[in-house]
C-alpha positions as CSV (number, residue, x, y, z in Angstrom):
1,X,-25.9,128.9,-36.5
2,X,-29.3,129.4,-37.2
3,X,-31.2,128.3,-33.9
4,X,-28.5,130.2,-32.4
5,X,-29.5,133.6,-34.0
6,X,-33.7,133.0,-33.0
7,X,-32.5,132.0,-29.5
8,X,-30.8,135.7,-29.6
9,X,-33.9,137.2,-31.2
10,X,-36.7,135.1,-28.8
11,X,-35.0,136.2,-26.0
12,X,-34.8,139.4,-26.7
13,X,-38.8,139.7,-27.2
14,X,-39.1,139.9,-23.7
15,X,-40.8,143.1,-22.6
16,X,-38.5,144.7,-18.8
17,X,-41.2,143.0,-16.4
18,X,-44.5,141.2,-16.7
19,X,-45.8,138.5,-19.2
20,X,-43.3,137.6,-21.7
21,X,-44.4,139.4,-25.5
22,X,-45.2,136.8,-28.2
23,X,-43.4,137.1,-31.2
24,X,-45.5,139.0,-34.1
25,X,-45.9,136.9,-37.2
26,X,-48.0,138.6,-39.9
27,X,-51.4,136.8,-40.2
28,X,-53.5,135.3,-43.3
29,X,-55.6,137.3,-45.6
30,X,-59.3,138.3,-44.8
31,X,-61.6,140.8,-46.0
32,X,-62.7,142.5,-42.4
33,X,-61.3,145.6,-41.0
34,X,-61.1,147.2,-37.9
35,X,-60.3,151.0,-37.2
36,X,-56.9,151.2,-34.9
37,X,-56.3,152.9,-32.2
38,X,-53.5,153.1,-30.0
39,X,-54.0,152.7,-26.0
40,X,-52.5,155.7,-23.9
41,X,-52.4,157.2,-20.7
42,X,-53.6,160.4,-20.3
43,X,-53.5,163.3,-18.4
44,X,-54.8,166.9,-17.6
45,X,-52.1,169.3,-17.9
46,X,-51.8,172.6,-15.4
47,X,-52.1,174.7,-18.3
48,X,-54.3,173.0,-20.5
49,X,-54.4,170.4,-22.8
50,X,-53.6,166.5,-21.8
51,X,-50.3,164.8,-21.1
52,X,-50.9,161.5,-23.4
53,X,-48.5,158.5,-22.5
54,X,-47.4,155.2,-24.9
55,X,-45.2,152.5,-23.9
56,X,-43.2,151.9,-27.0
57,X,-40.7,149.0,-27.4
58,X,-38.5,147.9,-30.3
59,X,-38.9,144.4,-30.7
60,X,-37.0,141.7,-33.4
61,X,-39.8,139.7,-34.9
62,X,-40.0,137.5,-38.0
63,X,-41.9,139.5,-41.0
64,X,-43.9,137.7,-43.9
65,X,-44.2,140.6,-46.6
66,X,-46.7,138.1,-48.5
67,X,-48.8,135.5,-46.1
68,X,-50.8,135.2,-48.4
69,X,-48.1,133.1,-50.9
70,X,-48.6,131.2,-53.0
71,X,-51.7,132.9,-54.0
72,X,-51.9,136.4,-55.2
73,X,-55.1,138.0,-54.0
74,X,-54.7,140.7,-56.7
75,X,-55.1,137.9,-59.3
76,X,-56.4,134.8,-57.4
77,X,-53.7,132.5,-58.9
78,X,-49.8,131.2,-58.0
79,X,-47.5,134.0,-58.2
80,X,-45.8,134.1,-61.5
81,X,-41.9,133.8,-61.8
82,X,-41.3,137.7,-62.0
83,X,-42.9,138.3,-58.7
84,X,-41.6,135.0,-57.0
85,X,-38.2,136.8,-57.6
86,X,-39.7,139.2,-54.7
87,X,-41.4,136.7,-52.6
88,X,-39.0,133.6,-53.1
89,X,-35.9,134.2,-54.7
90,X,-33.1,134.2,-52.5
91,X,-34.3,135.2,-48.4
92,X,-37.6,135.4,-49.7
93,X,-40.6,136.4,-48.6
94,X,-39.8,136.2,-44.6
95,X,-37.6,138.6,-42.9
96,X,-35.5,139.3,-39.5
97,X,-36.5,142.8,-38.7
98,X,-37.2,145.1,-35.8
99,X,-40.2,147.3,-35.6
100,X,-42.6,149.4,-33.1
101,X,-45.2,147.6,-30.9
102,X,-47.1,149.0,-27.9
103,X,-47.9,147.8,-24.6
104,X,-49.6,148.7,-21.4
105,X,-48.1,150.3,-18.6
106,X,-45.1,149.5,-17.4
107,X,-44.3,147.5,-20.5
108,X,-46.8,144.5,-18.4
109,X,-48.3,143.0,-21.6
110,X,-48.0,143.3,-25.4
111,X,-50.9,145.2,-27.1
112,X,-51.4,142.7,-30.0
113,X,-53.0,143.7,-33.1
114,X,-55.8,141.3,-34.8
115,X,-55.7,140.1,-38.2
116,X,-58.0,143.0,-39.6
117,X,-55.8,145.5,-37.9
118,X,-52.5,143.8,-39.3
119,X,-53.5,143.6,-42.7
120,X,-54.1,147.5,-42.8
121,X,-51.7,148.6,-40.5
122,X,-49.0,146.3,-41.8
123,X,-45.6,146.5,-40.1
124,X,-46.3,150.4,-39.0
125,X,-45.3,151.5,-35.5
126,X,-48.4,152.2,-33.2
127,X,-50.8,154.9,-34.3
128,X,-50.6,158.1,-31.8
129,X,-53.1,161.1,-31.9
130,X,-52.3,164.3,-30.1
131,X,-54.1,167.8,-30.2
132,X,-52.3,171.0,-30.3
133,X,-51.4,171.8,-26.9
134,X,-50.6,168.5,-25.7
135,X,-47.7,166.9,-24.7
136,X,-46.4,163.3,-26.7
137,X,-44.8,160.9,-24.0
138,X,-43.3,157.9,-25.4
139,X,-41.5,155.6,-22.9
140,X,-39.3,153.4,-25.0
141,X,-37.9,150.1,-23.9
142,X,-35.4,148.4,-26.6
143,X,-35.8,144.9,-27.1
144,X,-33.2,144.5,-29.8
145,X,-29.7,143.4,-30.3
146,X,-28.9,146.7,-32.0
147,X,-28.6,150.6,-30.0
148,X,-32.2,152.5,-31.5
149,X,-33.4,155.7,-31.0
150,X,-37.2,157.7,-32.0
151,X,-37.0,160.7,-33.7
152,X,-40.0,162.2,-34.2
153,X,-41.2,164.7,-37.2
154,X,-43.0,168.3,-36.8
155,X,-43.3,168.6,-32.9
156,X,-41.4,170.4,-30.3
157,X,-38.8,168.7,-28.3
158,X,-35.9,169.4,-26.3
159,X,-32.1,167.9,-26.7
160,X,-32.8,165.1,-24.6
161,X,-35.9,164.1,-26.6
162,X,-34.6,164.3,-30.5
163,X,-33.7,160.6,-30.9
164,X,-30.6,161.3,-33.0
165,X,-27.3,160.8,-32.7
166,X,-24.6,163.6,-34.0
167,X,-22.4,166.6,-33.0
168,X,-25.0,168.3,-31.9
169,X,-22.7,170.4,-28.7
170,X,-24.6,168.5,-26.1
171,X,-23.5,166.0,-23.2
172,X,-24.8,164.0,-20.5
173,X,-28.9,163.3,-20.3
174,X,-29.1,165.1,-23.8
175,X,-27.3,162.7,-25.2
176,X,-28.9,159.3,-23.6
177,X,-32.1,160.0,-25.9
178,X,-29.3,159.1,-29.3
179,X,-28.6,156.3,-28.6
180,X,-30.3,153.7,-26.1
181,X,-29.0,150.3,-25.7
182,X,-29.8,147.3,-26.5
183,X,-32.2,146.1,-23.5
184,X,-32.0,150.3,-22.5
185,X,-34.8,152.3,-22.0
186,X,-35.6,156.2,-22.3
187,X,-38.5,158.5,-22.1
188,X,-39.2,161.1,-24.8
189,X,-41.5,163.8,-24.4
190,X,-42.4,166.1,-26.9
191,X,-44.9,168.9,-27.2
192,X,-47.3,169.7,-29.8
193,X,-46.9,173.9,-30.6
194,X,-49.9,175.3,-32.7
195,X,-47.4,174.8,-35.8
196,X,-47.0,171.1,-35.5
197,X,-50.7,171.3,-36.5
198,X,-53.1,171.6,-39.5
199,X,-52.5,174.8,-41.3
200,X,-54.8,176.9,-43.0
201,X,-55.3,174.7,-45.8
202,X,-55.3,171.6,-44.3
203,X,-57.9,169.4,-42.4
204,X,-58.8,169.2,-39.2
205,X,-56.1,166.8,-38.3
206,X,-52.7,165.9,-40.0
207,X,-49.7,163.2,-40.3
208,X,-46.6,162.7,-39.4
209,X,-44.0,160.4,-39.0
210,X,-41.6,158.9,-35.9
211,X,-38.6,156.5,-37.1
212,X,-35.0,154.9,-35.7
213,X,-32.7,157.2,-36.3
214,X,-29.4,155.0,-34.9
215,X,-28.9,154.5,-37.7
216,X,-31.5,156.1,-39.8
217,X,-31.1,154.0,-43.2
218,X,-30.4,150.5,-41.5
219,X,-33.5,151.3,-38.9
220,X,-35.9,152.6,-40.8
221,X,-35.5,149.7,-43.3
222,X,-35.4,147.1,-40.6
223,X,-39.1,148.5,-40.2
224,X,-38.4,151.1,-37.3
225,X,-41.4,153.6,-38.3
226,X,-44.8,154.7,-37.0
227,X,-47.0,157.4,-37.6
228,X,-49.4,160.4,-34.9
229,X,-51.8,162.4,-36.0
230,X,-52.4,166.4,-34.8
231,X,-55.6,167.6,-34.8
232,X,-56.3,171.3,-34.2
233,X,-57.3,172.8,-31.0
234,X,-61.2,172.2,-30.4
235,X,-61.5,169.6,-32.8
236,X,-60.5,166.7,-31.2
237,X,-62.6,164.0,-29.4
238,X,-61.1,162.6,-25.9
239,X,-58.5,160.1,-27.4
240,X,-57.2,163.2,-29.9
241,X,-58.3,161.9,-33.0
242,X,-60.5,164.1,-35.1
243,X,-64.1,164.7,-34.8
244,X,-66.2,164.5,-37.8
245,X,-64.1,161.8,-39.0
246,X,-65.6,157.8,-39.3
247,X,-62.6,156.4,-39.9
248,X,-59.0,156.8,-40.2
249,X,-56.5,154.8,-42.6
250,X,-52.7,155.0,-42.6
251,X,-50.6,154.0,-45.8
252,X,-46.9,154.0,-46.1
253,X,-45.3,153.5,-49.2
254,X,-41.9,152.3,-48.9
255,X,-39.3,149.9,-50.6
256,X,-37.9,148.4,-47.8
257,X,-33.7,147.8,-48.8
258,X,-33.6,144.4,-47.0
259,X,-29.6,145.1,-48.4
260,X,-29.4,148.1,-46.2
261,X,-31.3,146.5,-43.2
262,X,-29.1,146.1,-39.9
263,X,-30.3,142.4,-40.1
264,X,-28.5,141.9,-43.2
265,X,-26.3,139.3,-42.3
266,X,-28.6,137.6,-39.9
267,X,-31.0,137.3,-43.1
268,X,-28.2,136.0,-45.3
269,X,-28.4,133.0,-43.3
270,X,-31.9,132.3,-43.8
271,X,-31.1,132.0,-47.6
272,X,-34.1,130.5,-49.1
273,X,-33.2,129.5,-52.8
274,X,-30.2,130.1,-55.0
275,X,-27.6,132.4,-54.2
276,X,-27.5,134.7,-51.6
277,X,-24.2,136.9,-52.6
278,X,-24.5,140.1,-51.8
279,X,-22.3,141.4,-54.4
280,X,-25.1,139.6,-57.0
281,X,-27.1,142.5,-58.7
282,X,-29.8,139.7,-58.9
283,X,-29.8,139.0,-55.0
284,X,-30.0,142.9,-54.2
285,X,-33.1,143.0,-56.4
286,X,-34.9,140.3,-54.7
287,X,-34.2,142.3,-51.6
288,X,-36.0,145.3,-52.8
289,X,-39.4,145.1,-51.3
290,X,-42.1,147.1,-52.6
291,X,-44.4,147.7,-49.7
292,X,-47.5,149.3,-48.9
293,X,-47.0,149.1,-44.7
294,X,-44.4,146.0,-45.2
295,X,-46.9,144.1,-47.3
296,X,-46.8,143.6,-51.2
297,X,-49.0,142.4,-53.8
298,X,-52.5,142.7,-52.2
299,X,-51.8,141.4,-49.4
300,X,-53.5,144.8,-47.8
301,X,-57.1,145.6,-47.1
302,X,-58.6,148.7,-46.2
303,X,-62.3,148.4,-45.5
304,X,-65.2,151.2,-45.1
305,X,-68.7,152.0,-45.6
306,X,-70.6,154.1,-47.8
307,X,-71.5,157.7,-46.8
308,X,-69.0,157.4,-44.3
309,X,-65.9,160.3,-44.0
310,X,-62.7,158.6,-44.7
311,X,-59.5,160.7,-43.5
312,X,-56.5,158.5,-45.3
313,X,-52.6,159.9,-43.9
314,X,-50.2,158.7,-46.9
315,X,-46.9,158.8,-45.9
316,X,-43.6,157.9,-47.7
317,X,-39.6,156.9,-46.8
318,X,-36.9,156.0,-48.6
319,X,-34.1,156.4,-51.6
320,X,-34.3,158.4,-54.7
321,X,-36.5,155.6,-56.6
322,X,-39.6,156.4,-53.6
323,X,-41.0,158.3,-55.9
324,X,-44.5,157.3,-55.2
325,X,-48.2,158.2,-56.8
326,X,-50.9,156.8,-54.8
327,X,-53.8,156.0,-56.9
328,X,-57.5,154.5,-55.6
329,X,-59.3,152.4,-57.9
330,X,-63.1,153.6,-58.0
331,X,-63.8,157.4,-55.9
332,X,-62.2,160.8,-55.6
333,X,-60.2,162.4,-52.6
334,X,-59.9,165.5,-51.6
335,X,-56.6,167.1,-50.9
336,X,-56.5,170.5,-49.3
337,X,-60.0,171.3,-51.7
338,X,-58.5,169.9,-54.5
339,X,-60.2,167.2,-56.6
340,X,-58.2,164.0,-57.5
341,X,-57.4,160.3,-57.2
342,X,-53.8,160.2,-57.7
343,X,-51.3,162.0,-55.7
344,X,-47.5,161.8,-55.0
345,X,-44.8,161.9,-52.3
346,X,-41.5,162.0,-52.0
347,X,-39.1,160.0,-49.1
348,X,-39.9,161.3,-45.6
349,X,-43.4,163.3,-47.1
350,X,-47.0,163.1,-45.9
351,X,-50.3,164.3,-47.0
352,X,-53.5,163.8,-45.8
353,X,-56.9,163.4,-47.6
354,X,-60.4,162.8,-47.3
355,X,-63.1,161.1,-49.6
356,X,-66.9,159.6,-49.2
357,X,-66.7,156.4,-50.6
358,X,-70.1,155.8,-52.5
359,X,-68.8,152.6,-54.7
360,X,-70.0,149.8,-53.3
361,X,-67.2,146.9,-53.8
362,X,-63.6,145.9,-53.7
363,X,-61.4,148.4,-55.4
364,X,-57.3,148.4,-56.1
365,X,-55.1,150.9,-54.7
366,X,-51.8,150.9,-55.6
367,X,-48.9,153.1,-56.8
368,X,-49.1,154.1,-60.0
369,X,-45.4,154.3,-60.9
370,X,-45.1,151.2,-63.4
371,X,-42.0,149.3,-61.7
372,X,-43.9,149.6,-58.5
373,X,-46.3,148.1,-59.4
374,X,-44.9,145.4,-61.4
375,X,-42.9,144.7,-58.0
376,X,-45.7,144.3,-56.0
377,X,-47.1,148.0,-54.5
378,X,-50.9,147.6,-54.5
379,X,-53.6,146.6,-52.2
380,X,-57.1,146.4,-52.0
381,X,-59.8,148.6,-50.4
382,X,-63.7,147.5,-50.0
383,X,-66.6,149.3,-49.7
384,X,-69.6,148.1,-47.7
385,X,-73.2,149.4,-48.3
């Protein structure tokens, strides 16, 4: 049963022509970091501002949500019983789920992401950056055994480019974007208006999200999510991230419901210890996983120097206990000219922030609501002279 279902998922990690894609295992624990940027195509549009292309599959991989176990690098000792019931208690710590990865074009080859990258990007979907008055093209191959979509948050987009599926009164091509088979492909295109930017209060660049939407709770907690940035017109560099920014950093904070994955049942397989009812109260807890970008208890690391300007996109998703309240261990941030070092959000919510890290060290950052943190929502950031 079991080498039958990672036949199904191995084969369908192969990108529509080219070099077969490797599966994507989370790596080990280090202390470097490298800033991540997504590779695009771009192009000069007739009427300004540039046409910026991603190739964007869904692909099935294997997820470790701690690789650093048995260890807790919050502590530097075993993980105790409580937390084990998150990281070894029935599936455990490794997962069956689906999430976004990019790759050259034409789908050739697999952009794989290094260890630094992983352990601050995490499970989230390829980083995209966009200035007002571009146009978003995301060609979209799906590599898994389940129909997905990509809906994306605060651009413009036509019918045919929404990425989800309801009685909306269309037919025909505005309806292939809802709902693209497995091994289907699609290409959605959306613009970026003057109001999918900053506003008057904000930075020079904001967040927002892009997430499966068929269907929108069993995708999005099978890890379907990513993130693009907006910067306002004249203050982007070439790539459309933000000048007068060092470095950008990208946190969600999300429990992933393993119980309301669509891999469910190919997870129940892979029980690990005890039992693995879902009907057991104790099983469904296990499956909550309280993730900073589908990593939990320090098994993150952000790094950054002093002097340098941080921009950091938070970004939530979720149920009605994602009530989160980031909080960084050790500086300030500034949201829209306000002074703090706690915020919240709500499911589906962004913010973006800025600070000048002038601590040298390795600080926690973590959510401060207590049962998330108990479960495991904190990570680390250093800061290097």
């Amino acid at each position: 049963m079991q080498s039958s279902i990672w036949s199904r998922i191995r084969s369908r990690q192969r990108p529509a022509r080219g070099r077969r894609a490797r599966p994507l295992y989370c790596l080990g624990f280090g202390l470097a970091l490298l800033a991540a940027a997504g590779l695009a195509g771009a192009q000069t549009l007739p009427g300004g501002g540039t046409k910026r292309e991603h190739w964007i599959a869904a692909d099935e991989v294997l997820w470790d949500y701690a690789p650093s176990f048995p260890i807790d690098p919050m502590t530097g000792e075993e993980f105790t019983p409580e937390q084990r019931v998150f990281v070894e208690d029935g599936i455990g710590r490794l997962y069956v789920k689906s999430i976004f990865r990019e790759y050259t074009a034409g789908f050739a080859q697999l952009i794989e992401r290094n260890e630094e990258e992983m352990m601050s990007l995490g499970l989230l979907g390829p980083i995209m950056h966009a200035e007002v008055g571009d146009t978003l093209v995301v060609h979209f191959l799906n590599n898994t055994q389940f129909p997905a979509s990509v809906h994306p948050h605060g651009v413009f987009y036509n019918k045919d480019s929404e990425g989800t599926l309801y009685e909306d009164g269309t037919t025909g091509a505005d309806k292939l974007d809802d709902d693209v088979p497995p091994g289907g492909t699609h290409d959605y295109v959306w613009s970026v208006p003057k109001r999918a930017g900053p506003g008057p209060n904000d930075p020079t660049s904001i967040v927002w999200l892009y997430h499966g939407h068929r269907p929108e709770v069993g995708s999005t907690n099978a890890g379907l999510i990513g993130a693009f940035v907006v910067t306002a017109k004249g203050k982007a560099k070439a790539d459309g991230s933000p000048k007068g920014v060092d470095r950008e950093l990208f946190t969600l904070f999300n429990i992933f419901d393993e119980n309301a994955s669509s891999y469910l049942d190919i997870n129940l397989s892979r029980c690990a210890s005890g039992s693995c009812d879902p009907e057991d109260e104790e099983f469904q807890e296990s499956n909550l996983m309280h993730s900073m970008n589908g990593l939990v208890y320090g098994n993150n690391m952000y790094m950054m120097r002093v002097g340098e300007k941080v921009r950091w996109y938070l970004m939530a998703m979720g149920t009605e206990v994602d009530l989160h309240s980031p909080h960084w261990h050790g500086t300030t941030v500034l949201y829209n000219g306000n002074r703090l070092d706690v915020t919240e959000l709500l499911p589906a919510s962004t913010k973006t922030v800025d600070l000048v890290p002038d601590n040298v060290g390795q600080w926690m950052y973590h959510c401060h609501v207590n049962d998330h943190i108990t479960a495991g929502m904190m990570g680390m950031y250093m800061v290097m002279p």
